[in-house]
C-alpha positions as CSV (number, residue, x, y, z in Angstrom):
1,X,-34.1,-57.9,12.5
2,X,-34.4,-55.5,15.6
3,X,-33.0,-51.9,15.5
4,X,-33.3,-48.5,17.2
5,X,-33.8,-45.3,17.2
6,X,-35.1,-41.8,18.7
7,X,-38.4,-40.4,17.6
8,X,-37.6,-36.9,16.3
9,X,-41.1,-36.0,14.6
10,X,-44.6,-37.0,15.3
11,X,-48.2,-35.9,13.1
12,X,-50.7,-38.0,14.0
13,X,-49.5,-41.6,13.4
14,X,-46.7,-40.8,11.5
15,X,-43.2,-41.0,13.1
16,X,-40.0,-40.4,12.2
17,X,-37.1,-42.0,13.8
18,X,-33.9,-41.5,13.4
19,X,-32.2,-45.3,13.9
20,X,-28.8,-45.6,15.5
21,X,-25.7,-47.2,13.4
22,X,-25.3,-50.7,14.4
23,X,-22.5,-52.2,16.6
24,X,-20.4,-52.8,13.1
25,X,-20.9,-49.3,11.6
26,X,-19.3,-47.9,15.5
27,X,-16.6,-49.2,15.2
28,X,-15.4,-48.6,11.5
29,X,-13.2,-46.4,10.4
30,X,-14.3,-45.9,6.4
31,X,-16.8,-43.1,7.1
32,X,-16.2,-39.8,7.9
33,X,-19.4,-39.5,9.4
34,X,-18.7,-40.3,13.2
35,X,-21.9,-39.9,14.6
36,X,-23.7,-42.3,16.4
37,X,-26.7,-42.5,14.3
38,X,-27.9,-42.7,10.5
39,X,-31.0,-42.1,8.1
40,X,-34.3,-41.0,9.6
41,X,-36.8,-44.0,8.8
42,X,-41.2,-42.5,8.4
43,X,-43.7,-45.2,9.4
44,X,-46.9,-45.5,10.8
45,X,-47.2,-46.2,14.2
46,X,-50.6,-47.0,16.5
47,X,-48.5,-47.0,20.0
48,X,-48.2,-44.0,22.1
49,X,-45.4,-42.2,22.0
50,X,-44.0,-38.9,22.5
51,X,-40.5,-37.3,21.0
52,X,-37.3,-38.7,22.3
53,X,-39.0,-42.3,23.2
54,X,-36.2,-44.5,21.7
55,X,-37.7,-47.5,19.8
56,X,-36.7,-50.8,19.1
57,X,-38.9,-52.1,16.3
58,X,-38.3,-55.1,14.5
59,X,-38.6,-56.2,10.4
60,X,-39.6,-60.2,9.5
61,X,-36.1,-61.6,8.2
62,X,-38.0,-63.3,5.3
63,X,-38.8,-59.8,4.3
64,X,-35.3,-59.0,4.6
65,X,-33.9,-62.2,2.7
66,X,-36.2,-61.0,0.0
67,X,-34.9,-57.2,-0.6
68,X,-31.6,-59.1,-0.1
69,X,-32.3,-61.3,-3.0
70,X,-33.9,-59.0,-5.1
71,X,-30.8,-56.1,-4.6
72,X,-27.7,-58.9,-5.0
73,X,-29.0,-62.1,-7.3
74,X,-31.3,-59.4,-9.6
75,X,-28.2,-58.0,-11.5
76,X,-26.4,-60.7,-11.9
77,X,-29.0,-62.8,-13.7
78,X,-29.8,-59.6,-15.6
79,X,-26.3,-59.7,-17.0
80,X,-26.6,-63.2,-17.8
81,X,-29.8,-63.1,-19.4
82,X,-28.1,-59.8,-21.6
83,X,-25.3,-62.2,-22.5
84,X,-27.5,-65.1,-23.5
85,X,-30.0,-63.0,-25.3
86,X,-27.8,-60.8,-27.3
87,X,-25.1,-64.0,-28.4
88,X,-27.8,-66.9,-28.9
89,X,-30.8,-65.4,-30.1
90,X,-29.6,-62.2,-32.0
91,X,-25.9,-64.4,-33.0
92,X,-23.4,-61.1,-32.0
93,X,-20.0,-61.7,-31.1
94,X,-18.2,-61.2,-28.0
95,X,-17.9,-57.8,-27.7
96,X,-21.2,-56.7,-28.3
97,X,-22.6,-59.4,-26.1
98,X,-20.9,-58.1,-23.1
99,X,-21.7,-54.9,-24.0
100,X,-25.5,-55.6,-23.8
101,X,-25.3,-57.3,-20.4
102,X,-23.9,-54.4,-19.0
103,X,-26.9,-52.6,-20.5
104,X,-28.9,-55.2,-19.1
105,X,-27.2,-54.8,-15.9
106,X,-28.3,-51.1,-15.9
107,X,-31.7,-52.1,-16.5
108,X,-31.9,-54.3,-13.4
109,X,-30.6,-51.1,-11.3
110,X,-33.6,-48.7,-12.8
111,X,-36.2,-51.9,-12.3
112,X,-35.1,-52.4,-8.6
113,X,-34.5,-48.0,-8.0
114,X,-38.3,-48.3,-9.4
115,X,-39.4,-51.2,-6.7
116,X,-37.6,-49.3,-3.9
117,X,-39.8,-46.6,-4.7
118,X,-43.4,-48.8,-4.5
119,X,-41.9,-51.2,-1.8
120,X,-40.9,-48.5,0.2
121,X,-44.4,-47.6,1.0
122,X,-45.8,-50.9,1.3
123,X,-43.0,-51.6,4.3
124,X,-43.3,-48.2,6.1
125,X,-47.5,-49.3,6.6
126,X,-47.4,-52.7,7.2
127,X,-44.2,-54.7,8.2
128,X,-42.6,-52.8,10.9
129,X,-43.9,-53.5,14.6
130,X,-42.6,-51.3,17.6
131,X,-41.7,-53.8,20.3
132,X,-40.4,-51.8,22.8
133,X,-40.8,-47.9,23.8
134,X,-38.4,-46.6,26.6
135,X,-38.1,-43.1,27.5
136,X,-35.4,-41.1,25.8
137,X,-33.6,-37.5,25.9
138,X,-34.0,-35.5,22.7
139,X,-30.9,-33.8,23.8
140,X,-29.3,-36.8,22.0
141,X,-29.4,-35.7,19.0
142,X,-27.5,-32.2,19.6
């Protein structure tokens, strides 16, 4: 996956870029937010570049399938396994067994806000490759 952005701060090799909204994000009309960009992104960076430089980096798209994966498929089975657990192994009814797969669903979401917190790290130092660097205007951000 290839996507943009500006650099607004450099130290050392640390960057910060804030990405542009992709094409889809343009030209919807759910957010309020109207701007033409989104979230500022830190990595490490061994290029030469200066502020302003807009970037086009690129992320592996198995690395992508897998946060994919582990944010949409991790819940569900977490409910299921909540279901199965609490009805066949512990013999509650109905209601209680639904009950605990939605605990178990919660569960999932404080495991994968925990892995967001390690992974993030491990992707901002070793998975992100600047491909191109083309000469921007900071004024682009006022």
């Amino acid at each position: 996956m290839e996507s943009k952005g500006i650099i607004t701060h450099i130290k050392g090799n640390n960057i910060t870029v804030k990405l542009y909204k992709e094409a889809a994000c343009l030209h919807c009309n759910v957010c309020e937010d109207k701007k033409k960009f989104s979230k500022d992104f830190d990595f490490i960076t061994e290029r030469k570049v200066d502020l302003g430089d807009i970037v086009t980096f690129s992320i592996e798209g198995s690395k992508i399938a897998k946060i994919a994966i582990i944010i949409y498929i991790f819940p569900i089975i977490g409910m299921i396994l909540g279901y199965f657990f609490s009805s066949s192994i512990l013999g509650w009814n109905e209601e209680r067994s639904v009950l605990t797969s939605f605990v178990f669903l919660v569960i999932s979401f404080i495991i994968i806000f925990l892995y967001d917190k390690i992974y993030r790290k491990k992707v901002q130092n070793s998975d992100i490759e600047i491909i191109a660097v083309e000469k921007g205007d900071i004024s682009d951000l006022i």
